[in-house]
C-alpha positions as CSV (number, residue, x, y, z in Angstrom):
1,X,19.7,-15.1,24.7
2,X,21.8,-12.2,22.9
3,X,20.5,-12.9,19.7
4,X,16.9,-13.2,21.1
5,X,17.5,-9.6,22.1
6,X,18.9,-8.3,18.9
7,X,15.9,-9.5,17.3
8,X,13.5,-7.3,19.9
9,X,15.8,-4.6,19.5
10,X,13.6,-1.4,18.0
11,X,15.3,0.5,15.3
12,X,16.7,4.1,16.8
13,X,15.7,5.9,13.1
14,X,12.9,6.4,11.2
15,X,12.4,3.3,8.0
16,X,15.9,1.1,9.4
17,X,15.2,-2.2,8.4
18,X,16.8,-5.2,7.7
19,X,15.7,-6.0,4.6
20,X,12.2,-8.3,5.6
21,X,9.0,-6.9,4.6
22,X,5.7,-8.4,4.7
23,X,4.6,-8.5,1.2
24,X,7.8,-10.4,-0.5
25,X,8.5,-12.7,3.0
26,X,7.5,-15.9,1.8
27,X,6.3,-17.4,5.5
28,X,3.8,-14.3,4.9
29,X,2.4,-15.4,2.0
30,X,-0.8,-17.0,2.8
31,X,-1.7,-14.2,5.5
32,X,-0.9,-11.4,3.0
33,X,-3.6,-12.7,0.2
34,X,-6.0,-13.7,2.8
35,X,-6.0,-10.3,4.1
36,X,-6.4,-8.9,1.0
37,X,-9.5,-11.0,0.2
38,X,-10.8,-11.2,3.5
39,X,-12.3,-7.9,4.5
40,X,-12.5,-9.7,8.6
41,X,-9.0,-9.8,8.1
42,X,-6.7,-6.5,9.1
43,X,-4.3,-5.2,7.1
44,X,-4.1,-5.1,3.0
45,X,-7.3,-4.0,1.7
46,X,-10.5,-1.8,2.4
47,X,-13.9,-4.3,2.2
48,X,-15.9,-5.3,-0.9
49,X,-18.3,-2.3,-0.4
50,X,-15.4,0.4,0.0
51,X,-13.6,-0.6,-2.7
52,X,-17.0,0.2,-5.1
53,X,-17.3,2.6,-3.9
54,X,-13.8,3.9,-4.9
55,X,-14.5,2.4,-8.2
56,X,-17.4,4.2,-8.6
57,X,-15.5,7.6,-7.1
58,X,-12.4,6.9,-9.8
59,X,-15.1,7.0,-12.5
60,X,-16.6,10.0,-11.5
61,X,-13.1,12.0,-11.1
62,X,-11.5,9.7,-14.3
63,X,-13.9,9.1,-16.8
64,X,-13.6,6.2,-18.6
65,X,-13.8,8.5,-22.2
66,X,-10.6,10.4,-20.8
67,X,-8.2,7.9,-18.8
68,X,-8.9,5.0,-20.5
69,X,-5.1,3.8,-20.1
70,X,-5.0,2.6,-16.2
71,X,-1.5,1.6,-13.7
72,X,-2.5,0.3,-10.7
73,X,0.9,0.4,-8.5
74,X,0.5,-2.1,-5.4
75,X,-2.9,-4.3,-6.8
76,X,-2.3,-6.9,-4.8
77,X,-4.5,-9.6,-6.0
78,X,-6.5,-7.2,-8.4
79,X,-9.4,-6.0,-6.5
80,X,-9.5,-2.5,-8.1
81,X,-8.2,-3.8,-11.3
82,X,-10.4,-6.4,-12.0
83,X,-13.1,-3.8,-11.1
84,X,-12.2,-0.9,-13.1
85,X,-11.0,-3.7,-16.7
86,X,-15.0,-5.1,-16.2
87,X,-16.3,-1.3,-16.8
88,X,-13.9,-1.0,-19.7
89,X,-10.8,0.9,-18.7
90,X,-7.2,-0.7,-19.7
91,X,-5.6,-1.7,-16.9
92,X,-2.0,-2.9,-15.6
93,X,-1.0,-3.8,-12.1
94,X,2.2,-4.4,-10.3
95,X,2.7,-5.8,-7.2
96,X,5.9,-7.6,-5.2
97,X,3.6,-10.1,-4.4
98,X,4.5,-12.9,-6.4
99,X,1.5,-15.2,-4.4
100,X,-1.2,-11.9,-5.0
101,X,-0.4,-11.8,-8.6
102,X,-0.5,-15.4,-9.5
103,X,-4.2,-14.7,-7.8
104,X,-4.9,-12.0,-9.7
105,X,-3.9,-13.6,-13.0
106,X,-6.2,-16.4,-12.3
107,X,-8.9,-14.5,-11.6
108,X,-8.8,-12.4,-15.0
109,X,-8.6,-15.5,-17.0
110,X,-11.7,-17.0,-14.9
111,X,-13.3,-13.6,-15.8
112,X,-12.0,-13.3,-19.2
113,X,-10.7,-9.7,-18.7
114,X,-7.2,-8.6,-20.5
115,X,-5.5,-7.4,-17.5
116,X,-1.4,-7.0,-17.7
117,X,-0.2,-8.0,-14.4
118,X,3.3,-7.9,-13.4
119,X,5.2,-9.0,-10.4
120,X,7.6,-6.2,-9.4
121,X,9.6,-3.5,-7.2
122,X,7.3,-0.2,-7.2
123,X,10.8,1.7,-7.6
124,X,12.1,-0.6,-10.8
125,X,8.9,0.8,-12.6
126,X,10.2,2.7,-15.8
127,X,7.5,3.5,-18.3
128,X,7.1,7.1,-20.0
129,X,4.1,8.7,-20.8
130,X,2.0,5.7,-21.0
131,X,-0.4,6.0,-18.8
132,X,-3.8,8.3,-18.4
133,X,-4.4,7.6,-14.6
134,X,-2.4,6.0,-11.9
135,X,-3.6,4.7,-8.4
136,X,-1.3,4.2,-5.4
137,X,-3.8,3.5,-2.8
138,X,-4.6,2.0,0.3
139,X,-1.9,4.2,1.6
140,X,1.3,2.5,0.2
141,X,3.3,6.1,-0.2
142,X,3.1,6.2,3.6
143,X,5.1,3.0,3.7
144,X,8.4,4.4,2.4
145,X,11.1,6.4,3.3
146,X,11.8,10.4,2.3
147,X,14.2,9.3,-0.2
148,X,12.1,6.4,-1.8
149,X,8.9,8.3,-2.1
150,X,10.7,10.5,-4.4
151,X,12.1,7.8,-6.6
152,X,8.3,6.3,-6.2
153,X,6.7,9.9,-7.3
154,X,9.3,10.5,-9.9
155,X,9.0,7.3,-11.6
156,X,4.6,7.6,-12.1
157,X,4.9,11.6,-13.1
158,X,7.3,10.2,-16.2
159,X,4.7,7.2,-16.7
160,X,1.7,9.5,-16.8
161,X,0.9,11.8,-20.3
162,X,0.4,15.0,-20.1
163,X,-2.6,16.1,-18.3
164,X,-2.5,11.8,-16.7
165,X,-3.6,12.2,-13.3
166,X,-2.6,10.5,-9.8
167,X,-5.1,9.2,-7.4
168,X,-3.5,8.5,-4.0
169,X,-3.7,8.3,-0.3
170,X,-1.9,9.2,2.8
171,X,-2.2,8.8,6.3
172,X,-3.0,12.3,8.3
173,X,-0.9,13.5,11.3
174,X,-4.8,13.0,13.2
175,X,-4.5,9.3,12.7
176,X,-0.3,10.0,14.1
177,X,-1.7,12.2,17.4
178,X,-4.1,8.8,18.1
179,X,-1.4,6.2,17.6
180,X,-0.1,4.2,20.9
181,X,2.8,2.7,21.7
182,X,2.1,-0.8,22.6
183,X,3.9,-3.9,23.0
184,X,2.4,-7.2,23.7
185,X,3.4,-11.3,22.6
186,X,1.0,-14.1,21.7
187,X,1.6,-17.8,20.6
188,X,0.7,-18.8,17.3
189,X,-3.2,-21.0,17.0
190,X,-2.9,-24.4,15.9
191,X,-4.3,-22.9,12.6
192,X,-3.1,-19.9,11.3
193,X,-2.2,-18.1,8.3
194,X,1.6,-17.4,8.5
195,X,3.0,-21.1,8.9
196,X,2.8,-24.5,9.9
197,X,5.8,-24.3,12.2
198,X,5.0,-23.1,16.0
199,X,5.6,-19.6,16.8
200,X,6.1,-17.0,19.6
201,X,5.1,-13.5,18.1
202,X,6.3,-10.6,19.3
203,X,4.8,-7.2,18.1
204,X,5.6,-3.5,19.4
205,X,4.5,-0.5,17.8
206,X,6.6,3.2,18.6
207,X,6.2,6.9,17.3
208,X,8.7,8.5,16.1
209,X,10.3,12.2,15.1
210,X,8.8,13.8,11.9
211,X,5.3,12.0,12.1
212,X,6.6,8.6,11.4
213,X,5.2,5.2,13.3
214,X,6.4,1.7,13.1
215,X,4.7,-1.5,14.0
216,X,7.6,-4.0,13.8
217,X,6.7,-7.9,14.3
218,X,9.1,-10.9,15.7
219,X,8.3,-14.2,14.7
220,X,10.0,-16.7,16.6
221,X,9.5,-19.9,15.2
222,X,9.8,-23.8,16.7
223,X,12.0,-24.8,14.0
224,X,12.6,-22.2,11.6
225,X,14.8,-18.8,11.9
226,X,12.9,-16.2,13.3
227,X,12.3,-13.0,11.1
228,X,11.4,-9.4,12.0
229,X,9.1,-7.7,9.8
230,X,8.7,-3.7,9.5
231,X,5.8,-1.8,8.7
232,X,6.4,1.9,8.7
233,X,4.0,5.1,8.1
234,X,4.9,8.3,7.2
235,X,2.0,10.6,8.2
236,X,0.5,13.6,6.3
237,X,-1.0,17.3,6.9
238,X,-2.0,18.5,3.0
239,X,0.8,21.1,3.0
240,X,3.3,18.5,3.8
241,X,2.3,15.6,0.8
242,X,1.8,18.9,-1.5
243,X,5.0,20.1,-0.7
244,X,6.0,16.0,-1.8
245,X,4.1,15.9,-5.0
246,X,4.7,19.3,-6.2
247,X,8.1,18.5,-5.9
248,X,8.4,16.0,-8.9
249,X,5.7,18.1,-11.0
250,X,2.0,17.2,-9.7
251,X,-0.9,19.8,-8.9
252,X,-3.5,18.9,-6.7
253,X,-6.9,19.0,-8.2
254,X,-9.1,18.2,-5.3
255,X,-8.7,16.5,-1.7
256,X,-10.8,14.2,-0.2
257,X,-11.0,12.6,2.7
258,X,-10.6,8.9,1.3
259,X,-10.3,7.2,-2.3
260,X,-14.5,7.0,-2.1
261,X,-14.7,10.6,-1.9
262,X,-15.5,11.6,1.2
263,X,-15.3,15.5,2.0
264,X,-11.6,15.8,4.4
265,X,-12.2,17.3,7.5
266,X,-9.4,18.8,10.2
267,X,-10.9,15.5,11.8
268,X,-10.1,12.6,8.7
269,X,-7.4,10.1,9.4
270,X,-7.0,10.2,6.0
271,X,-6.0,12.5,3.3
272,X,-6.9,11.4,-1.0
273,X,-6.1,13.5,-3.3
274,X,-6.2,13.8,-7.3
275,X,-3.1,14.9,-8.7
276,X,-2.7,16.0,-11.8
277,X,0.9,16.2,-14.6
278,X,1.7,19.5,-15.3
């Protein structure tokens, strides 16, 4: 019973973890793709008609005769990528997912688009000025500590040429003022996407100091060892990510509301913004 309650135990500071994430946890492998390609499905990417429309937005804000030269950090199973390579632009994606790139590879050959996937840690990424325009979106920053960001930012400024520009996303602190704290336990269906094996799940969800929330999730499984898996946010205001990005050498360009372009309001629960290498 001890060790059932050092696995509920919630983490007293902001990003602890022990180590488990969702998108490298191989029991989460199925659920993490599916999500992804299944816009019913909550969790790793915006639906089919979002995402052209962020195409179309990137276009507009990163012509194709400019920022030919794309890296797409977190593509998953290459929904943007595949996208953006059909309309000509030359793209590279990294993920951690082994199971999302595999998917993405396969659907580039099916397509017959020249797409370099890699599977890979965000923070190993060491390329220098390669690149014409990055994308971290879907709001994969917010995932990451204080002290991570900065390697994260650090390491796409010294991909980026001169004059390369950043497309990104943040949560905003409106979306932190509406988060709950919740906890609440359900048994797994006799189909599901996580694993064969039987399981109790156990989710809570708790705000913390500094605009920071974390939905943490305990699988306790029939014959397996259980797991916890951490999903933290860091939420924005504008002054607070500029004060980030400036940091390592980006000017903001333009804000939006989301990656489709949408005009940011006091209101938005989102923040995008276009960054640009000084």
């Amino acid at each position: 019973m001890k060790e059932l309650f050092d696995y509920l135990k919630i983490p007293s500071e902001p990003f602890e973890t022990d180590g488990n994430n969702v998108w490298s946890e191989p029991r989460m492998a199925r659920f993490v793709l599916a999500s992804h390609l299944d816009g019913n499905l909550d969790g790793a990417s915006r639906d089919s008609d979002f995402i052209d429309e962020s195409v179309e937005f990137i276009e507009d804000v990163a012509p194709l005769s400019v920022y030919r030269k794309v890296i797409d950090l977190g593509c998953g199973p290459g929904l943007y990528a595949q996208r953006l390579a059909k309309k000509g632009y030359d793209v590279t994606g990294i993920d951690i997912s082994e199971n999302s790139i595999r998917y993405a590879k396969e659907q580039a050959q099916k397509a017959g688009l020249n797409i370099d996937y890699r599977c890979g840690n965000l923070f190993d990424f060491n390329e220098e000025n390669k690149y014409d325009l990055g994308l971290l979106i879907y709001q994969i920053y917010c995932m990451f500590s204080p002290d991570q960001r900065r390697i994260l930012l650090e390491n796409v400024h010294r991909s980026l040429k001169r004059g390369g520009i950043l497309i990104m996303d943040v949560l905003s602190e409106q979306r932190f003022n509406q988060f709950q704290e919740e906890q609440h336990w359900s048994f797994s269906r006799k189909e599901n996407l996580v694993s064969d094996d039987k399981f109790l799940l156990m989710s809570s969800t708790c705000k913390y100091r500094d605009n920071v929330t974390l939905q943490k999730s305990t699988f306790l499984f029939a014959e397996d060892e259980p797991i916890n898996l951490y999903y933290w946010n860091q939420h924005f205001s504008i002054e607070t990510l500029q004060k980030e990005t400036e940091a390592v050498g980006f000017a903001t360009k333009s804000i939006y509301a989301d990656v489709n372009g949408e005009r940011y309001t006091d209101e938005s629960e989102t923040i995008a913004v276009v960054l640009e290498k000084n």
